[in-house]
C-alpha positions in Angstrom: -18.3 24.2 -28.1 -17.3 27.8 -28.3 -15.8 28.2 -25.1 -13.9 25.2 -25.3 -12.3 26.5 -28.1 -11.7 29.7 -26.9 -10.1 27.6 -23.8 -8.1 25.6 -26.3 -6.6 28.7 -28.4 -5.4 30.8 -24.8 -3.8 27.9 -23.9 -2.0 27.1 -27.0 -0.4 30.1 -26.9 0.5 30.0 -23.2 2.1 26.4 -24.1 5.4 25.8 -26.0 5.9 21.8 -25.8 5.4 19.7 -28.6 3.3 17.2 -26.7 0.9 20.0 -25.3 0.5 21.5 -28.8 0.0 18.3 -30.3 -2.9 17.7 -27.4 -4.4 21.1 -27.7 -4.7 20.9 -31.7 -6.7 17.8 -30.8 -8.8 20.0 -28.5 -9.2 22.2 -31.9 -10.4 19.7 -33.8 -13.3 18.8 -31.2 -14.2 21.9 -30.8 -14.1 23.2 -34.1 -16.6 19.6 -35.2 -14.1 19.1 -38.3 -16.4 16.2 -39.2 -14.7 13.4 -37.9 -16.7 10.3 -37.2 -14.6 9.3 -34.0 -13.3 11.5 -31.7 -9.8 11.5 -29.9 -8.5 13.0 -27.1 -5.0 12.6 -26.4 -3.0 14.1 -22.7 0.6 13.6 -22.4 2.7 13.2 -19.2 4.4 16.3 -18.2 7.4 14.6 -19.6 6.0 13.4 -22.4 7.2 9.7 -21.9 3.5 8.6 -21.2 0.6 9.2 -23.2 -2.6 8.3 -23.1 -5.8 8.3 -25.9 -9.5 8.4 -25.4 -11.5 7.9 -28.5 -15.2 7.4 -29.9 -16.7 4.5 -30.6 -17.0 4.8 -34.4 -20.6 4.3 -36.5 -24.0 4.1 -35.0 -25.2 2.3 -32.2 -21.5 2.1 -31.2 -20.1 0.6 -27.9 -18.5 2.8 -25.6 -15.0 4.6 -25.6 -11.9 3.2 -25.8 -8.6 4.2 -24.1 -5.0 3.3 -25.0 -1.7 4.2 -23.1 1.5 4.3 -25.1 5.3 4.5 -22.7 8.0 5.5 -24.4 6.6 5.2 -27.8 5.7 2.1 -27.4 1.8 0.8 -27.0 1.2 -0.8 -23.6 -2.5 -1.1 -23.8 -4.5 -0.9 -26.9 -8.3 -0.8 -27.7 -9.3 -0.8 -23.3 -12.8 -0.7 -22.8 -14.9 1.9 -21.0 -17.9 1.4 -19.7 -20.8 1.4 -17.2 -24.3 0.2 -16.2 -27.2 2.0 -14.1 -30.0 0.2 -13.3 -32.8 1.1 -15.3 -30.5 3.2 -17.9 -28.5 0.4 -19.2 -25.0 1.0 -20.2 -24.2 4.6 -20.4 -21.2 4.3 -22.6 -23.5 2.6 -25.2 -23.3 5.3 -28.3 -21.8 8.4 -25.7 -19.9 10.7 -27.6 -17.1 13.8 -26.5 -19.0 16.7 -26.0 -16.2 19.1 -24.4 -12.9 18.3 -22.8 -11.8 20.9 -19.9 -8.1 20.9 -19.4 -5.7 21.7 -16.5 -2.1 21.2 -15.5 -1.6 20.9 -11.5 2.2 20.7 -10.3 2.3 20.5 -6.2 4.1 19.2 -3.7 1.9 17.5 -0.8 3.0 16.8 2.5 3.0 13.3 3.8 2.2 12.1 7.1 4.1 9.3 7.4 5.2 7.6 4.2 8.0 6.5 1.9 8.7 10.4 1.3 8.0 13.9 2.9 6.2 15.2 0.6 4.4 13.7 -2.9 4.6 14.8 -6.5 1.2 15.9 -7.6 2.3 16.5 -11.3 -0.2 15.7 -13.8 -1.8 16.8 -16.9 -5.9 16.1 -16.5 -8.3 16.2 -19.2 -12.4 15.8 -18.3 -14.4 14.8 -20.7 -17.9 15.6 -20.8 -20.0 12.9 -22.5 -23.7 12.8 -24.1 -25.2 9.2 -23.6 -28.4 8.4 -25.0 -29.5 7.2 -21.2 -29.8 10.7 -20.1 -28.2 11.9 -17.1 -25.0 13.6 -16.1 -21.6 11.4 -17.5 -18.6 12.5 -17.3 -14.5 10.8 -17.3 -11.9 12.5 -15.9 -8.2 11.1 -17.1 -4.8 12.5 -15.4 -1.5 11.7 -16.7 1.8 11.7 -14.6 4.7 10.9 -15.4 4.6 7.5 -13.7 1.0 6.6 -13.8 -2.3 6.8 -16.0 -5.3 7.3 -13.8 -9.1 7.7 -14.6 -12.5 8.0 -12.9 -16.5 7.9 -14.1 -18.5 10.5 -12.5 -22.3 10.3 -13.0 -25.7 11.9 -11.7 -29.3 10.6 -11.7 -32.0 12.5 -12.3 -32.1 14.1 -8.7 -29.9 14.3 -6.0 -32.3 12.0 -3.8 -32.5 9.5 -6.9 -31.5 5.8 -6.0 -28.6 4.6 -8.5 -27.5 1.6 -8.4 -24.4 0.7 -10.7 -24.5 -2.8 -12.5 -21.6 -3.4 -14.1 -18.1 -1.7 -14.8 -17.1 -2.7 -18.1 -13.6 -1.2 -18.1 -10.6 -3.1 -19.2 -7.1 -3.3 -19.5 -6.1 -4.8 -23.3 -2.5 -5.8 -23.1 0.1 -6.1 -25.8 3.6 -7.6 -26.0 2.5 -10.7 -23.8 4.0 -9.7 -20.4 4.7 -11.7 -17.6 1.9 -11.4 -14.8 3.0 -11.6 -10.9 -0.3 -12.4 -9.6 -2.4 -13.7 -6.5 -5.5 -15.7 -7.3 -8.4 -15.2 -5.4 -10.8 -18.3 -4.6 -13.5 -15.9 -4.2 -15.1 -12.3 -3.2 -15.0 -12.9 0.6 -11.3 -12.9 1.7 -8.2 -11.9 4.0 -6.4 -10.8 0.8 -3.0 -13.3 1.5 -2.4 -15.3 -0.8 1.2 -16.5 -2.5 2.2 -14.4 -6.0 2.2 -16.9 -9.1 4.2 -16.2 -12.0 2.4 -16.7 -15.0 2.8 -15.4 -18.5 -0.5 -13.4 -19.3 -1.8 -15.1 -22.1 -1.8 -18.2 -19.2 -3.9 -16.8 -17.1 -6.7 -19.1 -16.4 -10.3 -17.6 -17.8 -12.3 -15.8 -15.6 -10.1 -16.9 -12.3 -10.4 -13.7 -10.0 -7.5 -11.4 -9.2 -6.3 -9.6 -6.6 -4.8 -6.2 -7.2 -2.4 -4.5 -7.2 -1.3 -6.7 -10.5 2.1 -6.1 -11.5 3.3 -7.1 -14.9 7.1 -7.0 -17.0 7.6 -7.0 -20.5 10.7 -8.7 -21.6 12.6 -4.8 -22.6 11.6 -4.2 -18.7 9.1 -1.9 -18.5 6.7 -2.5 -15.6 3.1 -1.8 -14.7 1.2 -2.2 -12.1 -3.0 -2.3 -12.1 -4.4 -1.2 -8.9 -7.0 1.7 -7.6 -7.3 4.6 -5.7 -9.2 6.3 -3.2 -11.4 3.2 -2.8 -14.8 5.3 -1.1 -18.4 4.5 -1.0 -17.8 2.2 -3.4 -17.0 -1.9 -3.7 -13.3 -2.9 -4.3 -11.9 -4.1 -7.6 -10.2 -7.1 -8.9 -9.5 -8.3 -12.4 -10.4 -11.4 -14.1 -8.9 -12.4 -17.5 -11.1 -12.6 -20.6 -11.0 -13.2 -24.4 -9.0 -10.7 -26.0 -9.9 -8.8 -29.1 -6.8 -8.9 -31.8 -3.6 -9.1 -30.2 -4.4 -8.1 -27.0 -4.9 -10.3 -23.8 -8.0 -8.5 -22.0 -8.3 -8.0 -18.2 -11.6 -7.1 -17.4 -12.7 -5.4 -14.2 -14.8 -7.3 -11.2 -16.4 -5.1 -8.6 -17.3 -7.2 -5.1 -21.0 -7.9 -4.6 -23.1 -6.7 -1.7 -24.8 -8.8 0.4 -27.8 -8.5 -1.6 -26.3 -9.4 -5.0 -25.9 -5.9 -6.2 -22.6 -3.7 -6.6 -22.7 0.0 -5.6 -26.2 1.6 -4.4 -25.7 5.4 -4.0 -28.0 8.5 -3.9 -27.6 11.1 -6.8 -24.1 11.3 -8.1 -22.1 8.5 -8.4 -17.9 8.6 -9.1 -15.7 5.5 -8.7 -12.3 4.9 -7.8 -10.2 5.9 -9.5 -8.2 3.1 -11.6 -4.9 3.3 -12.4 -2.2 1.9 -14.0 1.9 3.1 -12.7 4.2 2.6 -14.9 8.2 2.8 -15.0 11.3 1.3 -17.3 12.3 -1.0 -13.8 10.6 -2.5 -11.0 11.7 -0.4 -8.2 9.9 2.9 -9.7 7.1 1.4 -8.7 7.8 1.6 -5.2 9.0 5.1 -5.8 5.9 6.3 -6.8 3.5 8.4 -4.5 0.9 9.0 -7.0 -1.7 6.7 -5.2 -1.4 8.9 -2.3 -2.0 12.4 -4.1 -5.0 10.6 -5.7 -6.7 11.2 -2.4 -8.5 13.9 -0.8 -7.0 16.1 1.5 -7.1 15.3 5.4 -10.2 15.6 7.0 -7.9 16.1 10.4 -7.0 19.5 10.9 -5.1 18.6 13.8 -2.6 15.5 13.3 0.0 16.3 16.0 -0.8 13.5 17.8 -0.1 11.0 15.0 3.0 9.1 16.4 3.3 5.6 15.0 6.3 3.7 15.5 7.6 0.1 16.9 5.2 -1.7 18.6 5.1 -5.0 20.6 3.2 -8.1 19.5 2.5 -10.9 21.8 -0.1 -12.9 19.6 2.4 -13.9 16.9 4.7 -15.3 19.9 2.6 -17.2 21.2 2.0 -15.0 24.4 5.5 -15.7 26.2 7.8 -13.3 27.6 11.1 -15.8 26.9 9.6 -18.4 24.6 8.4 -20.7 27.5 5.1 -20.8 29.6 4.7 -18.2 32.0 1.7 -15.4 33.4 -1.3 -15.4 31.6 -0.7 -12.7 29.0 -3.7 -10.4 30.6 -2.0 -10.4 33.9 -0.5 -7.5 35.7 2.9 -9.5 36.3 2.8 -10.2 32.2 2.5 -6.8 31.1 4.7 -5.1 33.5 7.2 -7.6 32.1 7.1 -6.4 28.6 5.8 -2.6 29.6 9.6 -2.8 31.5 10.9 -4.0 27.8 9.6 -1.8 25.8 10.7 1.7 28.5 14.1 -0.4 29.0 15.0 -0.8 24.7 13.2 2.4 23.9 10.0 0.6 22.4 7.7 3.3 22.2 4.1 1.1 22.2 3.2 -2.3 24.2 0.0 -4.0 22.5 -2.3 -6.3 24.2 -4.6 -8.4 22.2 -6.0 -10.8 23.5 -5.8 -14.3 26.2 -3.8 -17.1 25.9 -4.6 -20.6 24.4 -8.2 -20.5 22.5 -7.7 -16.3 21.2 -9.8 -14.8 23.1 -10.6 -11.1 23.5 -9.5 -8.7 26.2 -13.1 -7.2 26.0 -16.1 -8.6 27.6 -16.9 -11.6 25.8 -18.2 -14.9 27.1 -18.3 -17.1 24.1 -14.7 -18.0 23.5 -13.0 -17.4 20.4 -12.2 -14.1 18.5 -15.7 -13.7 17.1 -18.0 -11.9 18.4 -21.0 -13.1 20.3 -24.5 -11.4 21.7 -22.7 -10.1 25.1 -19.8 -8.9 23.4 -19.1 -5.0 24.8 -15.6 -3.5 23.8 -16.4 -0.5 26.4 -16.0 -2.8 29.2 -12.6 -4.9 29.9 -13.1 -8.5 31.2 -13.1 -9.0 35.1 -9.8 -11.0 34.8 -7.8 -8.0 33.6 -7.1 -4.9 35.4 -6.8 -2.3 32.2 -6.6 0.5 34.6 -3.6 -0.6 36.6 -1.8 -1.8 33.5 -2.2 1.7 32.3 -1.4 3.5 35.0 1.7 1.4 35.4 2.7 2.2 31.5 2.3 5.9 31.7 4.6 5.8 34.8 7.1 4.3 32.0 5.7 6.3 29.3 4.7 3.4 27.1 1.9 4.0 25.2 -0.8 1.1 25.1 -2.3 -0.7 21.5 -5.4 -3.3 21.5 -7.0 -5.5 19.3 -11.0 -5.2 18.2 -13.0 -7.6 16.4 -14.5 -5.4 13.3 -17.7 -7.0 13.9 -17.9 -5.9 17.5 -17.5 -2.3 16.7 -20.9 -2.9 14.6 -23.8 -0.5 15.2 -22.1 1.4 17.8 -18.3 2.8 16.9 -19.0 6.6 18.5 -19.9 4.9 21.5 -16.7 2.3 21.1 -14.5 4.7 20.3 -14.9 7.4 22.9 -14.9 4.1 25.5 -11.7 3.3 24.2 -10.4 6.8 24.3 -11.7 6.8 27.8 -9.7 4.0 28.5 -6.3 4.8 27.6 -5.8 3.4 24.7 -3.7 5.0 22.1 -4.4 3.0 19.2 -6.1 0.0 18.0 -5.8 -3.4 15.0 -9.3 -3.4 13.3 -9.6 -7.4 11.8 -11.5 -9.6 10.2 -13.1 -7.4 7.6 -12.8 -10.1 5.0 -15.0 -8.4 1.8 -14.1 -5.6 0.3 -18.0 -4.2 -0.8 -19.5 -1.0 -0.7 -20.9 -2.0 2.7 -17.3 -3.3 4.3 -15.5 -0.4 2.5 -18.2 2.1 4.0 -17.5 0.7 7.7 -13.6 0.8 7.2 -14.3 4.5 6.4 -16.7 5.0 9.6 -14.1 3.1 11.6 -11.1 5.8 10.2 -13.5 9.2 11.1 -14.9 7.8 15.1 -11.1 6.9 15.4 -10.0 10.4 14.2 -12.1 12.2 16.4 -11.0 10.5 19.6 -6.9 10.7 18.8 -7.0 6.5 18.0 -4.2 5.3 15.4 -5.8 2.9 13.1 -4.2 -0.5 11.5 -6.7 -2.5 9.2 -5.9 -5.9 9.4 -7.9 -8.8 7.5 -8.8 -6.1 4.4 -8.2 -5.1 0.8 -5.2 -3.2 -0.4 -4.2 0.2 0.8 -5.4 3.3 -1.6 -3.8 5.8 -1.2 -6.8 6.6 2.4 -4.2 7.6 4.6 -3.8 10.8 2.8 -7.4 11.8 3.8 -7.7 9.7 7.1 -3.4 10.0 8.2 -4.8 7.9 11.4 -4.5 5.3 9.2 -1.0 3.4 9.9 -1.2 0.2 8.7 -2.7 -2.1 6.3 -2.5 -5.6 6.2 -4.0 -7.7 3.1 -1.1 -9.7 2.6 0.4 -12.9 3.5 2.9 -12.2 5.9 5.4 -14.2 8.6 2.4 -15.4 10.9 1.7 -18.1 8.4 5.0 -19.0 10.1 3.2 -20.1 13.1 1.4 -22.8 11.2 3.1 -23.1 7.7 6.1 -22.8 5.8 4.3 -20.2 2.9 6.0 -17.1 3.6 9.4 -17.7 2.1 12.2 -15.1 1.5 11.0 -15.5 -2.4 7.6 -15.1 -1.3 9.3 -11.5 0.3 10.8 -10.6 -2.5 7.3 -11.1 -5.0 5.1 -9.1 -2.1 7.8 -6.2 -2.5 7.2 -5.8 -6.1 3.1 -6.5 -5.8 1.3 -5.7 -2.9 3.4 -2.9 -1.3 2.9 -1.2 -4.6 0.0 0.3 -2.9 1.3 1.2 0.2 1.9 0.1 3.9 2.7 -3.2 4.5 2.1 -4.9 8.0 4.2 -7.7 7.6 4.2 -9.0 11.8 8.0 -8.3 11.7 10.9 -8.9 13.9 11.6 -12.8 13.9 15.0 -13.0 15.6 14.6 -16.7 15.4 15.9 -18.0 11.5 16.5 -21.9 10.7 17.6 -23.4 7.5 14.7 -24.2 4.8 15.7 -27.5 6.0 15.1 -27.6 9.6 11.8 -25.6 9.3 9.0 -26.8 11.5 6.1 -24.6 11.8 5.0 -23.4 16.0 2.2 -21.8 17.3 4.4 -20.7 20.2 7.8 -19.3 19.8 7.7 -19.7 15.9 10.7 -19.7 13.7 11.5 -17.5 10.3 13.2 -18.3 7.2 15.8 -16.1 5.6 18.6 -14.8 7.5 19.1 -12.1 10.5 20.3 -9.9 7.9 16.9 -10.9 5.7 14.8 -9.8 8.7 16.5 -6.6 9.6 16.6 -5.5 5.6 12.5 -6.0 5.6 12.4 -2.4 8.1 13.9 -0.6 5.4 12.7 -2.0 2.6 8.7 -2.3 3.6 6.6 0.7 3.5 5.5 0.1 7.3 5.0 2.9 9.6 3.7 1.5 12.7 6.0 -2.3 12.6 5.9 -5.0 14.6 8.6 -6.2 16.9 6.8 -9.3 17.2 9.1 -11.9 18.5 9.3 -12.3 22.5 11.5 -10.2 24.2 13.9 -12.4 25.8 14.9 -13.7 21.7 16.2 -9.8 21.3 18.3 -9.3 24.5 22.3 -9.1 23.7 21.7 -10.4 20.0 23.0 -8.8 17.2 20.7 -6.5 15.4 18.7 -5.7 18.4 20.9 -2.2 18.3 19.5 -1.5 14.3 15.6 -2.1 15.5 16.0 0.1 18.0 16.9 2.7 15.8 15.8 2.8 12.3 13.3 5.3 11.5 9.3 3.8 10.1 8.7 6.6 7.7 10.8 8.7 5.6 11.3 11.9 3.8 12.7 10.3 1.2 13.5 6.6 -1.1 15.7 5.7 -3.9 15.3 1.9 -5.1 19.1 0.7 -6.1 18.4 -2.5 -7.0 14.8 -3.7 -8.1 14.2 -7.9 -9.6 11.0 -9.2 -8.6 11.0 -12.2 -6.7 15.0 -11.9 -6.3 16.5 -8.9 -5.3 15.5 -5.5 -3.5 17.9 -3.0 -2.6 16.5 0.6 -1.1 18.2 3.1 0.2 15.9 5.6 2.6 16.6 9.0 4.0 15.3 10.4 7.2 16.5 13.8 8.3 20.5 13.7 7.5 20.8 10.0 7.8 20.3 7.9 4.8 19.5 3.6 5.1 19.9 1.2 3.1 18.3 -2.4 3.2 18.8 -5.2 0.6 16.0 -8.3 1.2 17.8 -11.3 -1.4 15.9 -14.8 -2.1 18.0 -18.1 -3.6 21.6 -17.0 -4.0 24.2 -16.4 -2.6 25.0 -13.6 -4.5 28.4 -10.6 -4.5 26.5 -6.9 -4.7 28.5 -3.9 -5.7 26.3 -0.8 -4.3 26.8 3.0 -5.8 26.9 5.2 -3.2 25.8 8.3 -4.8 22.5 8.6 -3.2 24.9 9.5 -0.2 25.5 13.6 -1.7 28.7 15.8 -0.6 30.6 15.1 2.5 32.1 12.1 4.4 29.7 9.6 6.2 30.4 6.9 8.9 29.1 4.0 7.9 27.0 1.0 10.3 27.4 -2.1 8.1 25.0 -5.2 9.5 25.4 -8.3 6.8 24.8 -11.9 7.0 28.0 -13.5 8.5 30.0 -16.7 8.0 28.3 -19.9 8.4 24.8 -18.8 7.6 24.1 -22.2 6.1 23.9 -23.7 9.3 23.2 -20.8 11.7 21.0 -18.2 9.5 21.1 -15.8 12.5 25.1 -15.4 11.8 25.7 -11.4 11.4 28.7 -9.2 11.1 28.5 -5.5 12.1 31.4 -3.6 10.4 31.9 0.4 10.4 34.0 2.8 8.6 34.2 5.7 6.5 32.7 6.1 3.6 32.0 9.1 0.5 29.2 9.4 -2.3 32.4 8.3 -5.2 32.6 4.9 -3.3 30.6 1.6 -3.8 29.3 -1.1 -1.1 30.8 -4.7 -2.1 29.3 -7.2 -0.1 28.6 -10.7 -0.1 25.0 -11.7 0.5 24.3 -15.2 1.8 21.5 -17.6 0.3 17.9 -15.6 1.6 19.9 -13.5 2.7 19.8 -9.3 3.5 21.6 -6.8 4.9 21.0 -3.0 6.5 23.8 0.2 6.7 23.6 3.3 8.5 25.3 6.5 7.4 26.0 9.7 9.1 27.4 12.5 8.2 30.6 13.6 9.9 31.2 15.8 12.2 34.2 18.2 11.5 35.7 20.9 13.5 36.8 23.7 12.1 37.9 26.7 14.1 36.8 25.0 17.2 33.2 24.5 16.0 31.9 21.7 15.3 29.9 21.4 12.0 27.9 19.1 10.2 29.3 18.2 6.5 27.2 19.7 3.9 24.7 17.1 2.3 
């Protein structure tokens, strides 16, 4: 215990906050013994807003830690379990006590590939706790605090590093005070898409041991926000929550980890270290989608070359129902099909054409005889079906440079993906939707990860359809574009599910975790009232305005434009798709109300956007436009336009000058949304021409 406090004194007198001193005199006290029967540690934020304890089980034959997080002075979650099994140890926590705490304090900026900001705040205070258990071994729990986030991980080794370990159980929970309100989705069981609609349930309703899906965002009634969720999901099976009995006051959410085929959980060799789980949290909705803490909870790339990661728009036949102009025409693996919409995308500036699959019955563009999307025992991705001519297709869309995106089974990747993916490399292909992964255990979450590294390694952009929340992965595979696991405007095609409320509750749950492939670009809206659901040329709810806002305010690098071609020529709108930017170096929510309202304004270079997605209304907005900075900016106003009742496609497109001093007042119309452009003016001075300073 010496050198810890040794550590603890250099640092005490290298530190001047209150909050550290009050974390390092804690540090004293462990190492100096002092006698106490239960042990605290306590790390502050590097604001000192959020503050996190870890403490001893007190008396003999104790259960394992506890952890508590306190915002703002005010306890969020008290009395949290820690906790977990090994086969053949038992529960490690079981009587563990603090043996040593090392302490750090990282502050970096990371650079991000293609995400809601150019580069991410690594800020945190981390404390890791070394821990004697009874059950031998290696245990150990690191915590970090940000300023935005708690986040913790279990790190332990067998008794060799050849040892079999299999884990259990993980008996960590989340103990919460004050009653919040819950936004969740409800699981049926382990072995699903991940879309689902977002109930809003007070906590203490939450049925008992019904399985949820993270991330889970909750409001307290003063609103402060949180959202439960994990990171850097490797090697490891994916966690949900289900509610339990709480101790006390609290109303406990206990965590699930996804079985394996076989019945157990996680099965590794030597060391084992989960996720890490983490709770963000923020005095209003939209900090949570402000925060890139799930991305600097990630390892560093394992690309050293990433020049070649483009995403962008992209065209989607399948959600169309494989027409050109919303009637029957070519088969959609025809030359005369693709040239059509390879001639689209060179003519509107559509940088990627994707082609799925055939007509009718889905089936592949691979060699496949059974029809259907699943696989069968001929099916071979490395060869293209005799009924479509990949090479002339591809010859034709470099002439326009158009880049070329496909569609693969995840099963049919199975036991050979080196020999897929350098056939598909071969091929032409630029990038590729993995599906159907359905289960997010070790084994499935393994396979993602194999998928990501033969992709990397033959230049192959990556979305991950059919799957589990996005952790933060992109940071360590930025091939990764796309995630899916949410329901999103193809339940259009058979369904009226995906409703602008339904928007609205996604914003403020899932995309918490990151991108969002939400099949985008429905230029096609009808009243709530006249909805009917189509296969082919399907129809959207909310208006034009509501569908143009979603570009801005979804984290959704590589987006659909997913309607048929024909439904964008000469409409209004068209001109913003065109345009807007997928990723940014910067975001500033304005206006943040789950389920209601989302406002976000988005910078890219020296042009800022802003998007507002509204459900119910009609409402009147006034917007600040601070976020704006020095200088005079011509404005691009798109809002819903008169009449919208009827005709939800109605839009206005006004422009004028604007400053940072003024405010946007706009109307917005019942599910409605709006998008606005500003660039910085050009002045002449002297005969120059010169940008106005930002």
């Amino acid at each position: 215990m010496s050198t810890v406090f040794e550590a603890a004194l250099i640092s005490l007198r290298r530190w001047k906050s209150p909050s550290a001193a009050r974390w390092l005199g804690i540090l004293l006290a462990l190492a100096w013994g002092a006698g106490v029967q239960a042990r605290e540690v306590e790390i502050a934020s590097p604001d000192g807003r959020l503050v996190v304890r870890i403490q001893e089980a007190v008396g003999p034959g104790g259960m394992g830690p506890r952890w508590s997080v306190e915002y703002r002075g005010r306890p969020l979650l008290e009395d949290s379990r820690l906790g977990m099994g090994i086969l053949g140890k038992g529960e490690l926590m079981e009587g563990a006590k603090i043996t040593g705490v090392q302490e750090r304090v990282v502050r970096e900026s990371i650079p991000m590939p293609h995400g809601r900001a150019r580069v991410a705040r690594n800020h945190f205070r981390e404390g890791v706790l070394r821990m004697e258990t009874p059950k031998g071994g290696s245990l150990q729990l690191t915590f970090r605090c940000y300023d935005d986030a708690v986040a913790f991980r279990y790190s332990w080794s067998g008794d060799s590093a050849d040892s079999l370990v299999t884990v259990t159980n993980e008996d960590t929970s989340f103990e919460l005070l004050g009653e919040p309100t819950a936004f969740a989705q409800y699981l049926e069981h382990e072995r699903t898409s991940h879309e689902h609609e977002v109930r809003v349930v007070p906590v203490p309703a939450l049925p008992p041991g019904q399985l949820l899906d993270l991330p889970l965002t909750l409001q307290w009634t003063n609103g402060t926000v949180m959202a439960i969720t994990e990171a850097a999901l490797r090697r490891y099976a994916g966690m949900g929550l289900e509610r339990r009995a709480g101790d006390g006051t609290a109303v406990g959410l206990a965590c699930h980890l996804t079985a394996r085929a076989d019945g157990s959980l996680v099965v590794r060799r030597g060391r084992v270290e989960t996720p890490w789980r983490v709770v963000l949290i923020g005095d209003r909705p939209g900090a949570l989608l402000e925060s890139t803490t799930l991305f600097c909870l990630n390892e560093p790339s394992v690309l050293s070359d990433t020049a070649w990661i483009r995403p962008g728009k992209i065209t989607f036949h399948w959600w169309n129902g494989d027409v050109f102009d919303g009637k029957p025409g070519p088969p959609m693996l025809s030359m005369a099909m693709n040239r059509a919409y390879i001639d689209f995308c060179a003519a509107e500036g559509i940088p990627t054409h994707s082609i799925t699959s055939t007509e009718g019955v889905t089936s592949p563009w691979y060699h496949q005889s059974i029809p259907g999307v699943a696989p069968g025992p001929d099916t071979d991705v490395t060869r293209p079906r005799a009924d479509f001519d990949l090479e002339g297709i591809r010859s034709y869309a470099d002439r326009k440079g158009v880049r070329l995106w496909t569609w693969v089974h995840q099963a049919a990747l199975r036991g050979r993906v080196e020999v897929a993916f350098a056939a598909l490399e071969r091929m032409g292909w630029t990038g590729l939707m993995v599906d159907f992964f359905d289960h997010d255990d070790q084994e499935h979450v393994e396979f993602a990860e194999e998928v990501l590294e033969a992709a990397g390694r033959h230049h192959l952009l990556v979305q991950l359809h059919g799957i589990w929340k996005p952790t933060g992965l992109e940071r360590t595979f930025p091939n990764l574009v796309n995630h899916e696991g949410a329901l999103n405007l193809e339940y259009l095609k058979w369904s009226d599910r995906c409703t602008p409320e339904h928007d609205l509750r996604m914003a403020f749950t899932r995309l918490v975790a990151g991108p969002m492939d939400y099949h985008l670009g429905g230029f096609r809206a009808v009243p709530r009232s006249d909805f009917v659901a189509h296969a082919v040329a399907p129809t959207v709810l909310g208006t034009r305005g509501h569908q143009l806002a979603m570009y801005v305010c979804f984290d959704n690098p590589n987006p659909m434009l997913a309607d048929y071609p024909t439904a964008y020529r000469g409409q209004p709108g068209f001109e913003f798709l065109k345009e807007v930017p997928t990723w940014w170096d910067e975001t500033r929510v304005v206006v943040g109300e789950i389920g209601e309202l989302l406002v976000s304004a988005r910078r890219r270079g020296r042009h800022w956007y802003l998007g507002g997605l509204a459900a119910h209304g009609p409402r009147s907005l006034e917007l600040p436009l601070a976020f704006l900075g020095a200088g005079s900016h011509r404005m691009r106003l798109w809002r819903d336009g008169p009449g919208t009742e009827t005709d939800p496609n109605s839009l206005v497109v006004e422009t004028r000058g604007v400053t940072a001093r003024d405010s946007l007042k706009l109307g917005v119309a019942r599910d409605g949304g709006f998008v606005a452009r500003f660039t910085p003016e050009v002045r002449s001075v002297r005969g120059a021409e010169w940008l106005a300073p930002r």
